[in-house]
N, CA, C and O atoms as a GROMACS GRO file, in nm:
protein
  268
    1UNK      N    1   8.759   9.414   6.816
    1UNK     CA    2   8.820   9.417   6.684
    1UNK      C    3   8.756   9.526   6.599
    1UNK      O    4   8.695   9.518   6.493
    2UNK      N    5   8.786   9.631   6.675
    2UNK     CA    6   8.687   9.743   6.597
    2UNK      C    7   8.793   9.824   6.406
    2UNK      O    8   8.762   9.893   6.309
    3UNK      N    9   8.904   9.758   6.453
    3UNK     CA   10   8.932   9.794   6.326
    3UNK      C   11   8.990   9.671   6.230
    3UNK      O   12   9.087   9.683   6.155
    4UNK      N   13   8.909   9.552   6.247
    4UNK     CA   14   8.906   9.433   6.155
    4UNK      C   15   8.934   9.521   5.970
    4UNK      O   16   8.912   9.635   5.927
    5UNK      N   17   8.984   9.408   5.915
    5UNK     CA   18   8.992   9.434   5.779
    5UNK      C   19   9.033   9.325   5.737
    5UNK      O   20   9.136   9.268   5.774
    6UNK      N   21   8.942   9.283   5.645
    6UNK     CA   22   8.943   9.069   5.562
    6UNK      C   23   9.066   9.112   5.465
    6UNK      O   24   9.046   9.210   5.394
    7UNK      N   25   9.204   9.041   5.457
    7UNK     CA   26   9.273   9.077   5.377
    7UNK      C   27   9.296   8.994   5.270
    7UNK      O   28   9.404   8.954   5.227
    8UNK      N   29   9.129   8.961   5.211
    8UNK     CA   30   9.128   8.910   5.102
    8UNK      C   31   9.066   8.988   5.031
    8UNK      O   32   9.131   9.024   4.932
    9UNK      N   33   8.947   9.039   5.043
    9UNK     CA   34   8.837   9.120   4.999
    9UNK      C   35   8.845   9.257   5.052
    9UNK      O   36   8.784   9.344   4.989
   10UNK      N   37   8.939   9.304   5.202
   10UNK     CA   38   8.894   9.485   5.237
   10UNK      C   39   8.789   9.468   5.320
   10UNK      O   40   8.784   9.553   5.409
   11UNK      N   41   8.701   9.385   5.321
   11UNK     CA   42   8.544   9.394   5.408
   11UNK      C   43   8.557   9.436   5.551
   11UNK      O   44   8.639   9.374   5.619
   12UNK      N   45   8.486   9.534   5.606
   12UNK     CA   46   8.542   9.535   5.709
   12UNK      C   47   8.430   9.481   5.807
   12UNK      O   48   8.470   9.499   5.922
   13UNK      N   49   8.317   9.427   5.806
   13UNK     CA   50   8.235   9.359   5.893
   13UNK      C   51   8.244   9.209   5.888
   13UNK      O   52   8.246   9.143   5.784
   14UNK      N   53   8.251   9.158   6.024
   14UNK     CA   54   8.313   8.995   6.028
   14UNK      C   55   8.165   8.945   6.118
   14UNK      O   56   8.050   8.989   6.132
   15UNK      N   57   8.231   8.850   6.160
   15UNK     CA   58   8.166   8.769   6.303
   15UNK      C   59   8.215   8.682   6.366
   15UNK      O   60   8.317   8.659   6.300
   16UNK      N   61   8.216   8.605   6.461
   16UNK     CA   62   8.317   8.546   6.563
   16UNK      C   63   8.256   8.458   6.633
   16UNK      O   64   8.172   8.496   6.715
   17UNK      N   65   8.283   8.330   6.618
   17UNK     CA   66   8.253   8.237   6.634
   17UNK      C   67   8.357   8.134   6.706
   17UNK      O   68   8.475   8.168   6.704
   18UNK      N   69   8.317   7.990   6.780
   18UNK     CA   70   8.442   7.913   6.852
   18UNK      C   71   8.413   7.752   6.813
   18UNK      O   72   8.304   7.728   6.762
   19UNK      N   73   8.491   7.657   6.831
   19UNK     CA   74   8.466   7.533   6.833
   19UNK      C   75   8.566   7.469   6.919
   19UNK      O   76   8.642   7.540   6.986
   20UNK      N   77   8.571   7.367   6.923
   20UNK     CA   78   8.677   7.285   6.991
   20UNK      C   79   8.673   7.106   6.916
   20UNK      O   80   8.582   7.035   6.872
   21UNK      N   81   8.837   7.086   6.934
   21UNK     CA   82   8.858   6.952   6.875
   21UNK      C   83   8.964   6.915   6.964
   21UNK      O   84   9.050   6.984   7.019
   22UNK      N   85   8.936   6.769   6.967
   22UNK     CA   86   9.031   6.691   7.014
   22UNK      C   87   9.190   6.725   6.964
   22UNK      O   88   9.223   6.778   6.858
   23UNK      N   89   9.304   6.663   7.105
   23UNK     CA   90   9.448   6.702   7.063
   23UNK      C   91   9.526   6.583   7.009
   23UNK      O   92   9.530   6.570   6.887
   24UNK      N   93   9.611   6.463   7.116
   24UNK     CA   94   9.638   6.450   7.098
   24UNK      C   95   9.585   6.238   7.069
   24UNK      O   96   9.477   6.201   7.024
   25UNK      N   97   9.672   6.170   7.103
   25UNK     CA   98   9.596   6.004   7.064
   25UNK      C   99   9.486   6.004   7.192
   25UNK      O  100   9.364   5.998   7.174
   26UNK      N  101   9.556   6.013   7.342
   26UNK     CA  102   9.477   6.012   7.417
   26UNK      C  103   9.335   6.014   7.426
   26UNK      O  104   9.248   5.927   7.426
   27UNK      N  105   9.334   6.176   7.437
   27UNK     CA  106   9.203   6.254   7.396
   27UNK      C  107   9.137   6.176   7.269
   27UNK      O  108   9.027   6.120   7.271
   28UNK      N  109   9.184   6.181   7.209
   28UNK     CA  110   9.132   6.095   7.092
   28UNK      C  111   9.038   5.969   7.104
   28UNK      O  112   8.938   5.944   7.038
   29UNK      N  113   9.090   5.904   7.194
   29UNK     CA  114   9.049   5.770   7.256
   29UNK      C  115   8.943   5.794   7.314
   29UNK      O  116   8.837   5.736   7.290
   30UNK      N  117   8.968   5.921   7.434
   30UNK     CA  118   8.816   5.944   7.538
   30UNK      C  119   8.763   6.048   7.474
   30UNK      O  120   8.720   6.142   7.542
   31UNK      N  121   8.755   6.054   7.296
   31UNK     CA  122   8.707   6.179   7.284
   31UNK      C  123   8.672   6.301   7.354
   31UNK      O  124   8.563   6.358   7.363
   32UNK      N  125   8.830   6.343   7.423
   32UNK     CA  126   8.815   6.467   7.468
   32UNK      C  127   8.858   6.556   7.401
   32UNK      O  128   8.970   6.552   7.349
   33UNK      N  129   8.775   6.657   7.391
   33UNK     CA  130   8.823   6.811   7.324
   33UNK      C  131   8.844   6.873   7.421
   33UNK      O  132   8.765   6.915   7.505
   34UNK      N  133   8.999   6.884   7.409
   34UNK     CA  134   9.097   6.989   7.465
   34UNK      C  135   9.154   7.105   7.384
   34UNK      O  136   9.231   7.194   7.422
   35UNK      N  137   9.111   7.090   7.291
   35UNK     CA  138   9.166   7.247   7.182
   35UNK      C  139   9.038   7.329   7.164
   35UNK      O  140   8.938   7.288   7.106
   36UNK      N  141   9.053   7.458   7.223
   36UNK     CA  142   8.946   7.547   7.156
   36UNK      C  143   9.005   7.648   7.073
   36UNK      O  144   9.123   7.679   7.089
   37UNK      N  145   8.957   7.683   7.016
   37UNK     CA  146   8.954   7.807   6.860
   37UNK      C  147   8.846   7.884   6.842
   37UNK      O  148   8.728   7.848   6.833
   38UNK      N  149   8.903   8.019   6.834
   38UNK     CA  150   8.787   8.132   6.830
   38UNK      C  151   8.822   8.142   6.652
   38UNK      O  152   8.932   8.114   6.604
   39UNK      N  153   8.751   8.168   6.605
   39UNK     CA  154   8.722   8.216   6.478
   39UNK      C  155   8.663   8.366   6.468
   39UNK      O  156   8.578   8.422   6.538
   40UNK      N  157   8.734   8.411   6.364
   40UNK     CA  158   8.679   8.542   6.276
   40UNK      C  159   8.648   8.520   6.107
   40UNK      O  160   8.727   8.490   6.018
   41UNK      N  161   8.526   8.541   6.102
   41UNK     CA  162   8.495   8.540   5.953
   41UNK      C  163   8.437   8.662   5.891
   41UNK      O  164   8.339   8.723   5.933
   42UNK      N  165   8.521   8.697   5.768
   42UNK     CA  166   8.397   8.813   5.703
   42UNK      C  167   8.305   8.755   5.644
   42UNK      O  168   8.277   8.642   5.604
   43UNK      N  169   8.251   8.886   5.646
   43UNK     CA  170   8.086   8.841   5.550
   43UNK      C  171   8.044   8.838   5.499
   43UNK      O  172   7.930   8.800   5.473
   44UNK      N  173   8.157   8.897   5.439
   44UNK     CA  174   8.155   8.884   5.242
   44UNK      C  175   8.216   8.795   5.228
   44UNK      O  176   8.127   8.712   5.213
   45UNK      N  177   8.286   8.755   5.222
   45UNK     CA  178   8.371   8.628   5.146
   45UNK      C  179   8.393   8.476   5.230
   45UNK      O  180   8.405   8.358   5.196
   46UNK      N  181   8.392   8.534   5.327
   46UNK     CA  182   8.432   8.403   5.433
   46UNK      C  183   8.535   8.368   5.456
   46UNK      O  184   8.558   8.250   5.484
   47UNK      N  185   8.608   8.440   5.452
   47UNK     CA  186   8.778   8.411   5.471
   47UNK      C  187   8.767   8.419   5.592
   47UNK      O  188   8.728   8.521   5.650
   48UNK      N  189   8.813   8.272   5.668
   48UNK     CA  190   8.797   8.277   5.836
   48UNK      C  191   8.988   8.272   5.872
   48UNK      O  192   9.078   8.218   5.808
   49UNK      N  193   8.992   8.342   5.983
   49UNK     CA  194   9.113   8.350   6.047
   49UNK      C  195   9.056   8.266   6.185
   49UNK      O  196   8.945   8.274   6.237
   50UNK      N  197   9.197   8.164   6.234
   50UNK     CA  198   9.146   8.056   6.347
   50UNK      C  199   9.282   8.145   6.467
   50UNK      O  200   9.382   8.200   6.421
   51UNK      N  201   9.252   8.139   6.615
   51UNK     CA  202   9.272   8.211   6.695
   51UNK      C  203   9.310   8.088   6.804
   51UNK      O  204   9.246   8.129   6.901
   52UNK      N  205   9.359   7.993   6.838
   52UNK     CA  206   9.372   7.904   6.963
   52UNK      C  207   9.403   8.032   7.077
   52UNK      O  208   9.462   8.138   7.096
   53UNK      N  209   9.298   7.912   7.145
   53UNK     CA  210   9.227   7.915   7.278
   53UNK      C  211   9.304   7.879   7.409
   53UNK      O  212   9.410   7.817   7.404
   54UNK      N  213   9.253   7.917   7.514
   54UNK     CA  214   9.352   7.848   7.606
   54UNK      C  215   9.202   7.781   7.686
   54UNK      O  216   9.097   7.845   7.684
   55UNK      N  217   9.212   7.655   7.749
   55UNK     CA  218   9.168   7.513   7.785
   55UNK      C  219   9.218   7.522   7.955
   55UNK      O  220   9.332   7.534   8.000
   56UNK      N  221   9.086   7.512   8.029
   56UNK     CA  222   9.138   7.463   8.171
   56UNK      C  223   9.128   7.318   8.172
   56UNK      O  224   9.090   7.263   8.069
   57UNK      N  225   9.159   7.246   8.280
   57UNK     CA  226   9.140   7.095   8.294
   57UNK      C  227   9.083   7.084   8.370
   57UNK      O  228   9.102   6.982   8.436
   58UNK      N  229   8.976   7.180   8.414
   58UNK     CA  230   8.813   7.164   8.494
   58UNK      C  231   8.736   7.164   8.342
   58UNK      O  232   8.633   7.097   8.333
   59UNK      N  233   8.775   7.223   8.245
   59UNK     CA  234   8.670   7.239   8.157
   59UNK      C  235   8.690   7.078   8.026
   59UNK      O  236   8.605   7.028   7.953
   60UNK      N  237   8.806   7.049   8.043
   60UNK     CA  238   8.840   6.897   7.989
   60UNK      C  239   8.748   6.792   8.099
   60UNK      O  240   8.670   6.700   8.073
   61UNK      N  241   8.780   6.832   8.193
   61UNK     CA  242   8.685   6.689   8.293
   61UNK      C  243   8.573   6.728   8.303
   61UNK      O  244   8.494   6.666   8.374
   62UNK      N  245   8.540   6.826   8.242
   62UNK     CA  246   8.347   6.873   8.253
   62UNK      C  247   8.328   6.794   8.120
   62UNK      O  248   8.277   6.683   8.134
   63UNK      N  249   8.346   6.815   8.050
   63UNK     CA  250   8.358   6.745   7.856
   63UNK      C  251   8.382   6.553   7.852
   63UNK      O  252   8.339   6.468   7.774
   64UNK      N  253   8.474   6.542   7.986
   64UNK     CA  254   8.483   6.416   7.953
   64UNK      C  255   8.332   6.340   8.053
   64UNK      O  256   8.286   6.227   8.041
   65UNK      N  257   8.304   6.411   8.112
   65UNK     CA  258   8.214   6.365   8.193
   65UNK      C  259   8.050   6.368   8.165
   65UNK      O  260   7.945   6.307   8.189
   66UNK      N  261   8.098   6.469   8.105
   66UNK     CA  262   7.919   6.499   7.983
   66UNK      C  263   7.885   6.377   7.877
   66UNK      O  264   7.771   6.348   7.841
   67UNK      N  265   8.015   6.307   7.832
   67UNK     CA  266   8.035   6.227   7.732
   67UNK      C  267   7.926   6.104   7.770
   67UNK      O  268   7.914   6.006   7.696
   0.00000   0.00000   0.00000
């Protein structure tokens, strides 16, 4: 993302970050997180933009099994 630009503030230096949350009741139940999201935030202001992820179901049964 070499030519990022926060289109709140102009800033043009960010950082990039990920999380993951549960989807749907299921998951919910076996608290599995099946949604991941990359994030971009500037660094001036913090205006984050969210990016979904794509999820294998080796990496859901690694998560449910860590639990």
């Amino acid at each position: 993302m070499s030519n990022y630009k926060c289109i709140k503030c102009g800033c043009e230096e960010y950082e990039t970050d990920q999380f993951q949350a549960t989807g749907g009741s299921f998951s919910k139940i076996l608290d599995i997180q099946n949604k991941k999201f990359i994030t971009v935030s500037c660094r001036k202001c913090g205006y984050t933009e969210l990016y979904k992820s794509n999820t294998t179901a080796e990496m859901n049964i690694l998560d449910f099994l860590t639990r």
